[in-house]
Residue frames as qw, qx, qy, qz and C-alpha x, y, z in Angstrom:
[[0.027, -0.666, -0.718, 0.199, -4.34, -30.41, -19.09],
 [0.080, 0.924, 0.222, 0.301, -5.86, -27.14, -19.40],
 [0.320, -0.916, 0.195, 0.148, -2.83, -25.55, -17.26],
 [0.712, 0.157, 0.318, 0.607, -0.05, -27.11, -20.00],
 [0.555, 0.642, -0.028, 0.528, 0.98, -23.44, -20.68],
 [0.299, -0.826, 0.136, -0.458, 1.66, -22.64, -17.68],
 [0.888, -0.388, 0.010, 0.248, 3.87, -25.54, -16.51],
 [0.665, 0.142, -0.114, 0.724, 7.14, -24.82, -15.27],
 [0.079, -0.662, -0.128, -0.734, 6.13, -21.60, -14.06],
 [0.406, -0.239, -0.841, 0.266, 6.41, -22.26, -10.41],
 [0.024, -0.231, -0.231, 0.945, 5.16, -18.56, -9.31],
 [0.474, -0.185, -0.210, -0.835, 2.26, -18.24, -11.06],
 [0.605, -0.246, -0.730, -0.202, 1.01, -21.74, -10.05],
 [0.258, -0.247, -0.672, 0.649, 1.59, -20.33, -6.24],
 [0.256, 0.125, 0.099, -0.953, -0.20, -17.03, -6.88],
 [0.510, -0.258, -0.765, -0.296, -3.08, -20.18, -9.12],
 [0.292, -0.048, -0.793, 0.533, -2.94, -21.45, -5.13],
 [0.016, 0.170, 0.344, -0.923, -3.58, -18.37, -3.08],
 [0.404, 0.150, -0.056, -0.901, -6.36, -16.78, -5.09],
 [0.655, -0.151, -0.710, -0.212, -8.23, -20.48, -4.98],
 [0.426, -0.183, -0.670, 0.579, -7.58, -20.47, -1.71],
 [0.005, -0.154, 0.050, 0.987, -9.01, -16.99, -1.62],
 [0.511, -0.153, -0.499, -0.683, -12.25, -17.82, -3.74],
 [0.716, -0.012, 0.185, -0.673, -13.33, -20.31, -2.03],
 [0.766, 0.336, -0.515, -0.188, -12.21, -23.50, -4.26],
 [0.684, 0.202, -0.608, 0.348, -9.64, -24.76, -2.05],
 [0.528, -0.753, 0.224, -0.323, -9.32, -24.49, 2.24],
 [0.001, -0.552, 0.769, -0.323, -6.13, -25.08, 4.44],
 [0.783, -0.365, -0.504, -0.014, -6.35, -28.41, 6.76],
 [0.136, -0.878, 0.265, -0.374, -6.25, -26.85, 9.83],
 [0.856, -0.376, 0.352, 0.041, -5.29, -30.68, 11.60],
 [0.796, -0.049, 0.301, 0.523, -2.21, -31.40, 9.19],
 [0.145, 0.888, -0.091, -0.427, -0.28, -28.38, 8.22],
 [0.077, 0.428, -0.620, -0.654, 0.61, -27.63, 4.43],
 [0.168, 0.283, 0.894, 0.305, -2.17, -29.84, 3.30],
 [0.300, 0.309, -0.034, -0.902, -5.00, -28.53, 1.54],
 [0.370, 0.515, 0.769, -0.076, -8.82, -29.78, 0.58],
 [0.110, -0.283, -0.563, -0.769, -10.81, -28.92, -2.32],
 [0.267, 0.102, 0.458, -0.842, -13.85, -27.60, -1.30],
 [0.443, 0.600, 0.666, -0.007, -18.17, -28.26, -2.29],
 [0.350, 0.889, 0.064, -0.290, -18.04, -25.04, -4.20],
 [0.208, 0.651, -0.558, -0.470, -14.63, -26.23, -6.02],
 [0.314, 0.108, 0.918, 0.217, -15.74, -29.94, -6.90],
 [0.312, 0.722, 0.492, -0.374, -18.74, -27.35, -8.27],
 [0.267, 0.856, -0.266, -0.355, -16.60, -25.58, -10.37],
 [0.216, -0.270, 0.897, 0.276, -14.43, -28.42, -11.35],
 [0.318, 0.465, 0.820, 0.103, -18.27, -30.03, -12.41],
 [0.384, 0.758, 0.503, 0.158, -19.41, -26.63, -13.89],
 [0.419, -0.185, 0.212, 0.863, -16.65, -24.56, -14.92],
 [0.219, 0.857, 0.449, 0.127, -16.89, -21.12, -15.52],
 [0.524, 0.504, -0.205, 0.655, -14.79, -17.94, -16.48],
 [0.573, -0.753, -0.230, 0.227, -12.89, -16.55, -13.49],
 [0.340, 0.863, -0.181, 0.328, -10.95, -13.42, -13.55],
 [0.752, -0.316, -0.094, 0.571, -6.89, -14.42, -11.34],
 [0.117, 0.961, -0.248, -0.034, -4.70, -11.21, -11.01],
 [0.724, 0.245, -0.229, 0.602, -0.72, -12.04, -12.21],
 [0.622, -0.643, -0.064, 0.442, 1.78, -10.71, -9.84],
 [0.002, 0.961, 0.003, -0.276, 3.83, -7.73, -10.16],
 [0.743, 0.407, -0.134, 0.515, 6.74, -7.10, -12.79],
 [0.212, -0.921, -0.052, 0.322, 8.79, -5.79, -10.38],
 [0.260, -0.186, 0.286, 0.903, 11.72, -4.15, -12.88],
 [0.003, 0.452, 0.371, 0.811, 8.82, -2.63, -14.64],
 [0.539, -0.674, -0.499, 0.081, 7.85, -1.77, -11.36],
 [0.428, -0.652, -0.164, 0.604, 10.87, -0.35, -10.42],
 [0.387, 0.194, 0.478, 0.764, 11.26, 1.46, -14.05],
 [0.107, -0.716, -0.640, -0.258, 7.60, 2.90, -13.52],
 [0.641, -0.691, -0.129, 0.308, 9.13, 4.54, -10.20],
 [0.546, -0.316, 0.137, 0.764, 12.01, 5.92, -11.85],
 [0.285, 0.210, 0.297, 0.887, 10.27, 7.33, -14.30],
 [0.270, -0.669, -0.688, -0.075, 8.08, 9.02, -12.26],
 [0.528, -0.560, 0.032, 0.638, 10.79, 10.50, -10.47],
 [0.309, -0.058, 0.374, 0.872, 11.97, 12.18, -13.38],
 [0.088, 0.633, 0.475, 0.605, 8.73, 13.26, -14.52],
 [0.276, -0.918, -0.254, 0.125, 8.07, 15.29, -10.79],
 [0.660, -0.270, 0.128, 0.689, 11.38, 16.55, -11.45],
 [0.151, 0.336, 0.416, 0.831, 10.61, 17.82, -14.89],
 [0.108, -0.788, -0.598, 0.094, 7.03, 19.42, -12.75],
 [0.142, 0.604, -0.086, 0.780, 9.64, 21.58, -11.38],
 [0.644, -0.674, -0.348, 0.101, 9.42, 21.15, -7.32],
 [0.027, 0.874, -0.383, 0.298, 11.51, 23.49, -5.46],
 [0.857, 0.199, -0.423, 0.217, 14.27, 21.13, -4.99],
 [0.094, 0.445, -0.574, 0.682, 16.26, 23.20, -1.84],
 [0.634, -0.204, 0.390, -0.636, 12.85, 22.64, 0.19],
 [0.951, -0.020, -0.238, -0.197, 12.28, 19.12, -0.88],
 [0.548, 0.234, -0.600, 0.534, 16.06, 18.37, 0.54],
 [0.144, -0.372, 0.385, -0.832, 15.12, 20.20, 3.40],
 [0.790, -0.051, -0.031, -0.610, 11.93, 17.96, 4.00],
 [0.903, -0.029, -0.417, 0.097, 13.41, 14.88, 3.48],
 [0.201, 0.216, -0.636, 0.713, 16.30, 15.92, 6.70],
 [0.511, -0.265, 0.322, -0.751, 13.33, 17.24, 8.85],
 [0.822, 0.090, -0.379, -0.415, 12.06, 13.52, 8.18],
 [0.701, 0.020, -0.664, 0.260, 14.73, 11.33, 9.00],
 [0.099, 0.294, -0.536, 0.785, 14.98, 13.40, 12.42],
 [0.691, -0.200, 0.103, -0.686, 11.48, 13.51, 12.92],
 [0.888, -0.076, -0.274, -0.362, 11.65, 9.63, 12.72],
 [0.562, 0.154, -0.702, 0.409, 14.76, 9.10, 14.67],
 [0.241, -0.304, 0.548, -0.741, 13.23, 11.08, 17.57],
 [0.737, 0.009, 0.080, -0.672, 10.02, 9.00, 17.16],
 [0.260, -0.268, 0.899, 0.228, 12.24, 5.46, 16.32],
 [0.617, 0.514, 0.424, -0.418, 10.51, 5.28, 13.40],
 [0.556, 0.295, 0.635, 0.447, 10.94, 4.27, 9.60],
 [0.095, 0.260, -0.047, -0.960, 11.36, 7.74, 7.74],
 [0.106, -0.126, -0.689, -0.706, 8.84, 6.55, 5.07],
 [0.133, -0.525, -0.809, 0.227, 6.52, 5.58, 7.63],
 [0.007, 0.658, 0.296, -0.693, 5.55, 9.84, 8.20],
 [0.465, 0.802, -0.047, -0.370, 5.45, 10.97, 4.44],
 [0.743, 0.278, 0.434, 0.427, 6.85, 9.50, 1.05],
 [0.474, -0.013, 0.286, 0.833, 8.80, 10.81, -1.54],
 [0.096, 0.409, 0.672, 0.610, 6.00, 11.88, -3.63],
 [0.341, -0.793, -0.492, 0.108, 4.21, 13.59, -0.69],
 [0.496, -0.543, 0.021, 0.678, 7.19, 15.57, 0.21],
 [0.218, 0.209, 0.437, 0.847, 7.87, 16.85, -3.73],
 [0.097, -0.779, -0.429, -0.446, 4.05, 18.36, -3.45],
 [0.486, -0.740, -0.150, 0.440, 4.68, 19.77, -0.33],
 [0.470, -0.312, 0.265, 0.782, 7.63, 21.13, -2.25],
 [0.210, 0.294, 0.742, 0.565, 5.52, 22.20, -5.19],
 [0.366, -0.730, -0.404, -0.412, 2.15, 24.32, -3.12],
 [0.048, 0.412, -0.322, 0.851, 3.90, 25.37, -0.16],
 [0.537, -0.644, -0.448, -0.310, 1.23, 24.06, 2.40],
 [0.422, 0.305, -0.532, 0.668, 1.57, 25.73, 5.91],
 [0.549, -0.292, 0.443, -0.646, -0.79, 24.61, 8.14],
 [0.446, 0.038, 0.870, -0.207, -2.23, 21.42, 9.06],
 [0.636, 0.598, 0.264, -0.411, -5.38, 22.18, 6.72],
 [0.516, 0.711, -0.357, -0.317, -3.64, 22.94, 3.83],
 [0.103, -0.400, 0.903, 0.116, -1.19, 19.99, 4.18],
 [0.564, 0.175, 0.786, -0.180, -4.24, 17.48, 4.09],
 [0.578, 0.671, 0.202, -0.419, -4.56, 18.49, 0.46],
 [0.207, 0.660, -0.696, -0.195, -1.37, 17.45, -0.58],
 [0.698, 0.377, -0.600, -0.109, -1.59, 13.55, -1.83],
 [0.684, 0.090, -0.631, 0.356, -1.05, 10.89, 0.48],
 [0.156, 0.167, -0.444, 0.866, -1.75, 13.20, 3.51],
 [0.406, -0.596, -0.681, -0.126, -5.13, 12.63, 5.49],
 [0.393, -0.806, -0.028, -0.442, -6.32, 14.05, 8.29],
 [0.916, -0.397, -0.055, 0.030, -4.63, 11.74, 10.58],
 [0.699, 0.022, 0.031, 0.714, -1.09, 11.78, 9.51],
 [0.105, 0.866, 0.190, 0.450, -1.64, 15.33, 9.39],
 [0.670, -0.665, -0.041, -0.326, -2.28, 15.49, 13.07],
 [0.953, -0.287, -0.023, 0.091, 0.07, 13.15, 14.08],
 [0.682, -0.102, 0.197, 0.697, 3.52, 14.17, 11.76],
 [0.331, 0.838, 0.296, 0.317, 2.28, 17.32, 10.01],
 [0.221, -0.959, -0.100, 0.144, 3.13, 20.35, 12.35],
 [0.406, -0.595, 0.277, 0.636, 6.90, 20.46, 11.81],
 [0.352, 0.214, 0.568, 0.712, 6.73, 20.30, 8.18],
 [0.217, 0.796, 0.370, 0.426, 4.13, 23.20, 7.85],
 [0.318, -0.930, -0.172, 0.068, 6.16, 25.11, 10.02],
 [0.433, -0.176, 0.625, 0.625, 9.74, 24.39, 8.20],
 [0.377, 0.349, 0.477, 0.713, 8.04, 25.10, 4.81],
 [0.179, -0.933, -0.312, -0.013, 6.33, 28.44, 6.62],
 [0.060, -0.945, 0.020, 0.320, 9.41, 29.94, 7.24],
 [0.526, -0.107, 0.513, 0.670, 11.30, 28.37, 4.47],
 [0.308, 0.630, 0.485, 0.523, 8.82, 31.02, 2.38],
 [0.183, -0.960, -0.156, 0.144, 9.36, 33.60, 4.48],
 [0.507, -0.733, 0.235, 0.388, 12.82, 33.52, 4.63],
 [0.438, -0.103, 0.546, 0.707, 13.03, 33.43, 0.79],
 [0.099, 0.361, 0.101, -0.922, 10.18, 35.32, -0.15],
 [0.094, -0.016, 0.831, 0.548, 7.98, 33.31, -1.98],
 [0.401, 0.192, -0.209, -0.871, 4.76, 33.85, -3.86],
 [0.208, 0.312, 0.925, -0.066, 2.26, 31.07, -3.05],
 [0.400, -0.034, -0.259, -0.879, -0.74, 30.87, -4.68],
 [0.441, 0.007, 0.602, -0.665, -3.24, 29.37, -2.04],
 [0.773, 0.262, 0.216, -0.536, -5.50, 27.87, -4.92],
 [0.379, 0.517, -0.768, -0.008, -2.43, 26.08, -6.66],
 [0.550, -0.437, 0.704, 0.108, -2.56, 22.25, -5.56],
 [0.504, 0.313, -0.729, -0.341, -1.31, 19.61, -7.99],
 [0.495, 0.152, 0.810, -0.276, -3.73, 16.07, -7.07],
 [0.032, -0.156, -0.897, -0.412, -5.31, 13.89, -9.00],
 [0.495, -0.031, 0.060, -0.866, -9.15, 15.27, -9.10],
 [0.564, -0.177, -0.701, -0.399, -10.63, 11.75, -9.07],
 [0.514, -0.507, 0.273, -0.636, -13.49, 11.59, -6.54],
 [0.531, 0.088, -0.841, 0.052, -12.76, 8.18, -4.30],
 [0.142, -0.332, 0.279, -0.890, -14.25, 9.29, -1.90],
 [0.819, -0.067, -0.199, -0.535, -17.37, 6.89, -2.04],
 [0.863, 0.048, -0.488, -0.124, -15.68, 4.05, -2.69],
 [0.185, 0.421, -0.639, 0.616, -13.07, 5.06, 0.30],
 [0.470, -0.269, 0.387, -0.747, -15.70, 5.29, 2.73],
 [0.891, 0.095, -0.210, -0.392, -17.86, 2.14, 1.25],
 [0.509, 0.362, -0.603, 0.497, -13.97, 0.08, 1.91],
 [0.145, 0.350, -0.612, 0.694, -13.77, 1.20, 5.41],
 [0.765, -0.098, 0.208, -0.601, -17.38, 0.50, 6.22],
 [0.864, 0.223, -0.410, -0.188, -17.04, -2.82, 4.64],
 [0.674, 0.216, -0.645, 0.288, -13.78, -3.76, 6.47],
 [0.179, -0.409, 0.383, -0.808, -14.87, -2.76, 9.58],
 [0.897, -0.081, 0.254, -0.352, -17.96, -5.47, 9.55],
 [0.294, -0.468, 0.819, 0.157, -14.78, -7.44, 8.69],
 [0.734, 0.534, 0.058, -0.416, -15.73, -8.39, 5.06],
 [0.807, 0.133, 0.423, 0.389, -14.22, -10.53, 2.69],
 [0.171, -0.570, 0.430, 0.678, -11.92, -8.87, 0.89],
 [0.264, 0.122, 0.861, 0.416, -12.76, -11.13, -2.27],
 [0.004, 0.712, 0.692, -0.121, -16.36, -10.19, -1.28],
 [0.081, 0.843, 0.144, -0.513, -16.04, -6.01, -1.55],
 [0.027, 0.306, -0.572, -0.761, -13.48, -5.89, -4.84],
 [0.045, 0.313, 0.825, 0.469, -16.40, -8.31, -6.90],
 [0.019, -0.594, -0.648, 0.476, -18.94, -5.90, -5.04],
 [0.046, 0.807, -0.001, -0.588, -17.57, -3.15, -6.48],
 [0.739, 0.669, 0.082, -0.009, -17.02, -4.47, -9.99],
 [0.353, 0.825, -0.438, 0.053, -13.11, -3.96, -9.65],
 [0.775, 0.301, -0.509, 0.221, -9.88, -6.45, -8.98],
 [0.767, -0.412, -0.180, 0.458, -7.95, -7.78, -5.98],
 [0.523, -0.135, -0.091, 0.837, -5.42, -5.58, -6.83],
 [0.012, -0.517, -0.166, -0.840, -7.23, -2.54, -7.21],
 [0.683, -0.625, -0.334, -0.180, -8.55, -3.16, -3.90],
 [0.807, -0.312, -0.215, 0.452, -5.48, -3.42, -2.31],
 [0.350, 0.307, 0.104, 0.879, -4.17, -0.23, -4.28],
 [0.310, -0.697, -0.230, -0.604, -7.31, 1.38, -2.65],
 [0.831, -0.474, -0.228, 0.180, -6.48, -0.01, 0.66],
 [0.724, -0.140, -0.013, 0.676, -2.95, 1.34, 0.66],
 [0.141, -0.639, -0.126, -0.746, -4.31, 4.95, -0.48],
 [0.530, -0.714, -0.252, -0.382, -6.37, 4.98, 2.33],
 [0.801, -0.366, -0.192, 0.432, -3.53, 3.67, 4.74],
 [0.643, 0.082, 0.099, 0.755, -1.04, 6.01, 3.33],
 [0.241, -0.702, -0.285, -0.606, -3.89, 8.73, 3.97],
 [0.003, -0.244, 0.612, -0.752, -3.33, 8.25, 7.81],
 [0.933, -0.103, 0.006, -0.346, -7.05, 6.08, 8.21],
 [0.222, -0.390, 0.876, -0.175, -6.27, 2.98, 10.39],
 [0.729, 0.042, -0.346, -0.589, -7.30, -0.34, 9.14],
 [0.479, -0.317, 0.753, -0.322, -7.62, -3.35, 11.24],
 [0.835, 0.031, -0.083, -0.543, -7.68, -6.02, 8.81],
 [0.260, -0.348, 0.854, -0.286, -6.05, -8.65, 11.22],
 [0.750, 0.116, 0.555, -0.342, -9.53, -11.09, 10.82],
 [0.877, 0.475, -0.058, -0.050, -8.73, -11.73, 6.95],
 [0.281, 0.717, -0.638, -0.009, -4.90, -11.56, 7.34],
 [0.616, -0.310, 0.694, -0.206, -5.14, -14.42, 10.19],
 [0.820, 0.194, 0.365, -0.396, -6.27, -16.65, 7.38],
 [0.835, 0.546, -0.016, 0.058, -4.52, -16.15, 4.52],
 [0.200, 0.868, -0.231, 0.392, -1.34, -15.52, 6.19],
 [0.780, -0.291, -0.476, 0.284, 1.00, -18.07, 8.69],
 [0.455, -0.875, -0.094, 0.136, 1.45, -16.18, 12.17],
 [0.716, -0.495, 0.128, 0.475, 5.33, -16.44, 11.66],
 [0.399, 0.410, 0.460, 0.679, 5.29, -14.92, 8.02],
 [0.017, 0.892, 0.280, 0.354, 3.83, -11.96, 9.40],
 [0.589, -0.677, 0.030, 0.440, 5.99, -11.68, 12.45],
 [0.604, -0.382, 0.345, 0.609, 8.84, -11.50, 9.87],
 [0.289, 0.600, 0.351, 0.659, 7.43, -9.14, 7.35],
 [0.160, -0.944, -0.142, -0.252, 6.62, -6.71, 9.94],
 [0.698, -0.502, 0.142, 0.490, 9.88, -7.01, 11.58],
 [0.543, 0.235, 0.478, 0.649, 11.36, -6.67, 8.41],
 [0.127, 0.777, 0.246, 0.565, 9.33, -3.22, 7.48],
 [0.416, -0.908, -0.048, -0.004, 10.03, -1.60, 11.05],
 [0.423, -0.612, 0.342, 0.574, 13.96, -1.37, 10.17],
 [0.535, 0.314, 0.538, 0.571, 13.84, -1.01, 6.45],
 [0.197, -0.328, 0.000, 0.924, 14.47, 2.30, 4.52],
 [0.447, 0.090, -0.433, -0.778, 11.50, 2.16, 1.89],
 [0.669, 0.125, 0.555, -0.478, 8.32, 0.36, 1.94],
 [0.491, 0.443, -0.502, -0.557, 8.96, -0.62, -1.58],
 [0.940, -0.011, 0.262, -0.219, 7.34, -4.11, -2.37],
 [0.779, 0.599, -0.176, 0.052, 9.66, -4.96, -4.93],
 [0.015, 0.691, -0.584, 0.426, 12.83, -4.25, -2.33],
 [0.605, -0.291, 0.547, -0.501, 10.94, -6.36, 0.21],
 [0.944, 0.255, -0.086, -0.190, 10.53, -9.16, -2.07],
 [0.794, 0.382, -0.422, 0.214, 13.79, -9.45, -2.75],
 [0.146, -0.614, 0.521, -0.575, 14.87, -8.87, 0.87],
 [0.712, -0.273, 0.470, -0.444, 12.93, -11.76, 2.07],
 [0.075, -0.257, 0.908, 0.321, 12.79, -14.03, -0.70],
 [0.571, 0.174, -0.168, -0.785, 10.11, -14.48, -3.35],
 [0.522, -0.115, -0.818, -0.210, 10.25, -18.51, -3.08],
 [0.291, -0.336, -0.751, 0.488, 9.12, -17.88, 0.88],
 [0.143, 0.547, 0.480, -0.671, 6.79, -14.84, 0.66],
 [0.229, 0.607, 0.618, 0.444, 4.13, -14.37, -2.18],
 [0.043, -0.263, 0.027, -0.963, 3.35, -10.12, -2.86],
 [0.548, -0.607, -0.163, -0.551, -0.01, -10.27, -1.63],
 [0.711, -0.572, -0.351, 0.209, 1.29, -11.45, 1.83],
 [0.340, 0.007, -0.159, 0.927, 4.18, -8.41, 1.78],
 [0.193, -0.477, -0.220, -0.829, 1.44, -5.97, 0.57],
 [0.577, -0.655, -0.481, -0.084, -1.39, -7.43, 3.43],
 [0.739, -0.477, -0.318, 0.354, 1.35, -6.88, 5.85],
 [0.258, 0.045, 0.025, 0.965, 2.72, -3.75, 5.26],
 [0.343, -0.648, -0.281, -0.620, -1.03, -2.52, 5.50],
 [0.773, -0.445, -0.434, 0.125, -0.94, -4.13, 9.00],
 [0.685, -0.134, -0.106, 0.708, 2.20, -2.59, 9.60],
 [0.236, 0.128, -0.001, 0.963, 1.41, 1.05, 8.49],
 [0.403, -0.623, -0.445, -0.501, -1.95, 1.02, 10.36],
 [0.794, -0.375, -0.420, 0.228, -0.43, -0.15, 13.35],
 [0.525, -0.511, -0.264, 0.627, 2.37, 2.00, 13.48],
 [0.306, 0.231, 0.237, 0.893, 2.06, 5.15, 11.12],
 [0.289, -0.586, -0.510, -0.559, -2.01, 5.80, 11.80]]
């Protein structure tokens, strides 16, 4: 049939599943579990097909390749490598007093800018990537007071108008997101709003988490997500050393947990306990 290049493929045909499931085509039976109905709007589309846009799951080794070389390019940036070591200690402590997941208070990439502009107050820290207001507030103070007198005590030359960030304004669409998932929108329903993909959505979603803004979307995870699969992804992220999807995949096991249920839940998980 029309899905003969895709047989044998048993992963895409799950991710096929989901994101039917997801449209609209297809709905759980909620009286006989693992069974699943076609829906009126997919015997509609089965009688008048038309082009739908599916997102393929992540490569993760060119995932994790992307990642390494990233690393190497903030390297080449030139961060002040004594203070980024210094940052990443003040971390793990900060998160053992707080029994917390170091990543949970400030990634890699957060730290290196930090290392890079010197912020040393609260304010200034919220300008540094990946750092809202919230997490500011919440984990900020020792770090702008560790890299305050780590420039005193070596005499460095900040230059106050110096930050390295991406200049694209998201603002809008941030805000438009959080309004949206608040009247506890479809997810499907705000990426086709906004003219852009599941997974850009989610990537926006995970900004905004990783910004220190709490999201509560519990009402769409309940659905696409079985109660005990979340138990054990969020278990799973509250003693793990990285939040990396690609780690977590293979930590859990990619025939028993599809990325967009790690990703959902790891929002869940860093709203709950990072925000």
């Amino acid at each position: 049939g029309q899905g003969k290049a895709l047989s044998g493929d048993l992963q895409v045909w799950l991710s096929v599943l989901r994101q039917c499931l997801l449209n609209g085509l297809l709905e759980k039976d909620i009286d006989a579990i693992g069974m699943i109905h076609i829906t009126e709007k997919g015997i509609d589309f089965i009688e008048n097909p038309h082009r739908m846009t599916l997102t393929k799951d992540h490569d993760f080794e060119a995932e994790k390749q992307e990642e390494e070389d990233g690393e190497k390019t903030q390297q080449a940036a030139g961060h002040d490598e004594a203070l980024f070591t210094l940052l990443k200690e003040l971390r793990k402590q900060v998160a053992k007093q707080k029994n917390l997941p170091p990543y949970v208070l400030f990634q890699d990439p957060s730290l290196k800018e930090m290392a890079t502009t010197y912020p040393q107050s609260l304010h200034e820290l919220t300008h540094i990537s990946g750092v809202g207001q919230g997490k500011a507030q919440k984990f900020g103070a020792p770090f702008a007071a560790a890299i305050k007198k780590y420039v005193e005590d070596n005499e460095i030359e900040t230059a106050a108008d110096v930050i390295i960030k991406s200049t694209i304004n998201r603002s809008k669409l941030k805000i438009y997101i959080i309004q949206q998932i608040d009247k506890k929108m479809d997810l499907v329903g705000i990426a086709r709003s906004q003219g852009i993909t599941m997974a850009d959505l989610m990537e926006e979603i995970e900004h905004i988490c990783y910004s220190g803004t709490r999201l509560n979307l519990d009402y769409y995870i309940q659905d696409v997500v079985d109660e005990d699969k979340q138990d054990e992804i969020f278990d799973y992220f509250m003693t793990a050393t990285t939040d990396n999807i690609a780690v977590a995949m293979n930590e859990l096991g990619p025939d028993d947990f599809s990325e967009e249920e790690v990703r959902l839940v790891r929002i869940k998980f860093l709203s709950e306990v990072a925000n």
